[in-house]
ROVEXDO-976252 format. One record per residue (C-alpha): residue number from 1; residue in one letter; chain; x, y, z. Coordinates in steps of 0.02 Angstrom, whole numbers, plus 50000, padded with zeros to 5 digits. Example, Ala and Ser with C-alpha at 12.3 -4.5 7.8 and 13.67 -1.06 7.14 Angstrom:
// residues 2
+-------+------+------+-------+-------+-------+
| kolke | romi | loke |    px |    py |    pz |
+-------+------+------+-------+-------+-------+
|     1 |    A |    A | 50615 | 49775 | 50390 |
|     2 |    S |    A | 50684 | 49947 | 50357 |
+-------+------+------+-------+-------+-------+
***
This chain:
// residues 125
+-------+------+------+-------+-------+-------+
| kolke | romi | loke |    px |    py |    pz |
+-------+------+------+-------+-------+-------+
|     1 |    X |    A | 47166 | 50866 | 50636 |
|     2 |    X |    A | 47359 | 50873 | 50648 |
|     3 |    X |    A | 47412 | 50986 | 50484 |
|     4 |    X |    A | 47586 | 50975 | 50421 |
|     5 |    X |    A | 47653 | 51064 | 50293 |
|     6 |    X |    A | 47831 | 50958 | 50271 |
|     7 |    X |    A | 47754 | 50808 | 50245 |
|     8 |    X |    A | 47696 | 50844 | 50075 |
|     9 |    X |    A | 47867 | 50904 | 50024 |
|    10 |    X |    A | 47928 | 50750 | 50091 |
|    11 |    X |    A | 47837 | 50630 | 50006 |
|    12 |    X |    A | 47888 | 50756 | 49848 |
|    13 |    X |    A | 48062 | 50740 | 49854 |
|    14 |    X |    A | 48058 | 50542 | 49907 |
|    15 |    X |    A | 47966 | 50516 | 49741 |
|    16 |    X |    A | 48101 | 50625 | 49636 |
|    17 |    X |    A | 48246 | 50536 | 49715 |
|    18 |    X |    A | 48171 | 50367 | 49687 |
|    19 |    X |    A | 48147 | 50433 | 49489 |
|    20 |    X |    A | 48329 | 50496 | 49491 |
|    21 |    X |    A | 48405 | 50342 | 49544 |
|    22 |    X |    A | 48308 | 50225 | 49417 |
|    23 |    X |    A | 48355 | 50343 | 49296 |
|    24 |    X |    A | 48555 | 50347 | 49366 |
|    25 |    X |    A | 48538 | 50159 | 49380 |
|    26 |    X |    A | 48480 | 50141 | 49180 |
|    27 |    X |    A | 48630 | 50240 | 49145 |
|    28 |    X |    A | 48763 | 50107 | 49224 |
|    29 |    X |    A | 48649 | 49973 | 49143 |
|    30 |    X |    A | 48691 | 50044 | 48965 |
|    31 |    X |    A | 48844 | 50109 | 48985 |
|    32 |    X |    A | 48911 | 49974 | 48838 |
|    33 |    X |    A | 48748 | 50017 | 48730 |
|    34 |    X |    A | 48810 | 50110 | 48564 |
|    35 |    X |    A | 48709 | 50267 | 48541 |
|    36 |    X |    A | 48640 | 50285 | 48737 |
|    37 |    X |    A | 48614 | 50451 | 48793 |
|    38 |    X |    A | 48642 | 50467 | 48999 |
|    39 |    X |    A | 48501 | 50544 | 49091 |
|    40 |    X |    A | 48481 | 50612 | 49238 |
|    41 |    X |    A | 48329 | 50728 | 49342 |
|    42 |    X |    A | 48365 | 50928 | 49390 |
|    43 |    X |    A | 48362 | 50948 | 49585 |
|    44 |    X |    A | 48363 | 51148 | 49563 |
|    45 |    X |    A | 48192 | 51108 | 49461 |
|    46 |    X |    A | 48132 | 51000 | 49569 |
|    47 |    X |    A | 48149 | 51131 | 49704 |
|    48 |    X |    A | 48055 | 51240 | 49602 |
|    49 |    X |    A | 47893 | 51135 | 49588 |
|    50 |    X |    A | 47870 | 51120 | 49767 |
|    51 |    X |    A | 47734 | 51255 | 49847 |
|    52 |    X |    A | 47843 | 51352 | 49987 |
|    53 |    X |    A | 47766 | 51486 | 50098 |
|    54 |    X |    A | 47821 | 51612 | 50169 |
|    55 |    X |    A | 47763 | 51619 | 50334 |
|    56 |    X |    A | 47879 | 51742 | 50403 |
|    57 |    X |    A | 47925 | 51920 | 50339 |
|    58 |    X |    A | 48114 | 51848 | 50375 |
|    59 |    X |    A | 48092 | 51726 | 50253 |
|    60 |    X |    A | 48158 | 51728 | 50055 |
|    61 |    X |    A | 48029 | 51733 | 49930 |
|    62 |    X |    A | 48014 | 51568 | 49846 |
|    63 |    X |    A | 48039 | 51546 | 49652 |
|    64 |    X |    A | 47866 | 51561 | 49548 |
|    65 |    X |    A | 47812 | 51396 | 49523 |
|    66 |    X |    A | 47842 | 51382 | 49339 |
|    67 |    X |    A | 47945 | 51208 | 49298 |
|    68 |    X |    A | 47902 | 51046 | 49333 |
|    69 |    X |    A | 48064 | 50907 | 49366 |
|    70 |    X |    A | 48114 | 50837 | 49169 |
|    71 |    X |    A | 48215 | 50730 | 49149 |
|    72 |    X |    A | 48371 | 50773 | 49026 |
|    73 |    X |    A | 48510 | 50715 | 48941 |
|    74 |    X |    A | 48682 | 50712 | 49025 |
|    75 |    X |    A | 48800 | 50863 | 48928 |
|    76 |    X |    A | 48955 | 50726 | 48916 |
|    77 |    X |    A | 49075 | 50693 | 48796 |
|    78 |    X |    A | 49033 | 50533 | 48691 |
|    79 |    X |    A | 49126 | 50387 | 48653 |
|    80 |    X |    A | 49166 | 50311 | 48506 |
|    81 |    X |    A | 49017 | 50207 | 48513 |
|    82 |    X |    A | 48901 | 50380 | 48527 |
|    83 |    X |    A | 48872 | 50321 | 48690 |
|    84 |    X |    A | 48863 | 50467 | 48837 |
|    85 |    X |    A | 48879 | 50368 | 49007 |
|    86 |    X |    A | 49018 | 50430 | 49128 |
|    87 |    X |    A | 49032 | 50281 | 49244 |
|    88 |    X |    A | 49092 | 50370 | 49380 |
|    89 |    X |    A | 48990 | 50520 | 49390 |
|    90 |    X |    A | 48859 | 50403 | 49384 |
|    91 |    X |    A | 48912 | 50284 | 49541 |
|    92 |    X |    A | 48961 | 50459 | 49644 |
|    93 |    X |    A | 48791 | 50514 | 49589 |
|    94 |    X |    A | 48696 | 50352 | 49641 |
|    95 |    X |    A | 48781 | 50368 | 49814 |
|    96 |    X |    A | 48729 | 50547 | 49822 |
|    97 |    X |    A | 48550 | 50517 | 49795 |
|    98 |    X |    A | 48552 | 50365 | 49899 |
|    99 |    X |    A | 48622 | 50473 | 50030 |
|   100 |    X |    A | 48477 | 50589 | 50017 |
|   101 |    X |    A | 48362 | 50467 | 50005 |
|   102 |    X |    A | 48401 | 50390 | 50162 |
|   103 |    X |    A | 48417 | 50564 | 50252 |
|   104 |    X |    A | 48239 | 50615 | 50184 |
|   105 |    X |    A | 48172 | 50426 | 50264 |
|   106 |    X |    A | 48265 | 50461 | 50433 |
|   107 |    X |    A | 48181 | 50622 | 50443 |
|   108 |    X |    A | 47999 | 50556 | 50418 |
|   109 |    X |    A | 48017 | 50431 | 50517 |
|   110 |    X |    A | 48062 | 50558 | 50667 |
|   111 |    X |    A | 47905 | 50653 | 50628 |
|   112 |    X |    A | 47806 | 50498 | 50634 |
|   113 |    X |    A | 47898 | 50467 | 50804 |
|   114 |    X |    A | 47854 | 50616 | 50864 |
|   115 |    X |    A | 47656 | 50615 | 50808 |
|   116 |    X |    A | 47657 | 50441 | 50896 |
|   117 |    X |    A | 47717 | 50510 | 51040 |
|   118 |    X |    A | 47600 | 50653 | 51058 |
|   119 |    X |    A | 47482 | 50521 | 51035 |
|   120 |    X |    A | 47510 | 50388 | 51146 |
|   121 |    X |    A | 47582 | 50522 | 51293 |
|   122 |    X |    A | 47472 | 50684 | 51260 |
|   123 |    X |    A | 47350 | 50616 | 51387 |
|   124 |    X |    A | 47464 | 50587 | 51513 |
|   125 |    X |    A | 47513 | 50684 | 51658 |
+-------+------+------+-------+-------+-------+
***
């Protein structure tokens, strides 16, 4: 059985990006909405919940696995209608994410390339 260890993480972080960007995208949707809080997902906590080895004596010990991603509410000044949304930290933000979204997708997909190809061509000689 082909074991590997990234794939987990990847499907990880795929899932917290897709949360962060509904959650980014429900910001821009009620920016005009008196009283809205922004809110937005930790990537430094999301890091955190993911199960890293060390599998070399090289290697940095990884953070205790004590946090789980939560979302929370954007620290930005309100406006007069108590409402927190910062459109443009939230577009740069949605870009961002996007951007790692796509990366993390590129990525699998080369691993998958690559497990297709030792598949279809291990055989050969």
């Amino acid at each position: 059985m082909i074991e590997d260890r990234m794939l987990p993480i990847l499907e990880n972080l795929l899932s917290w990006t897709s949360k962060r960007q509904q959650a980014l995208s429900s910001n821009v949707a009620n920016m005009d909405t008196p009283g809205y809080r922004a809110k937005d997902y930790s990537f430094s906590e999301q890091l955190n919940t993911m199960n890293l080895d060390v599998t070399s004596a090289q290697h940095i010990e990884p953070i205790a696995n004590n946090s789980a991603a939560k979302m929370f509410e954007v620290d930005s000044p309100a406006k007069e209608n108590g409402n927190t949304v910062d459109l443009e930290r939230n577009l740069a933000d949605i870009t961002k994410n996007g951007l790692q979204y796509i990366t993390l997708v590129q990525y699998l997909n080369q691993k998958l390339r690559t497990l297709r190809t030792a598949i279809n061509d291990g055989g050969k000689i």
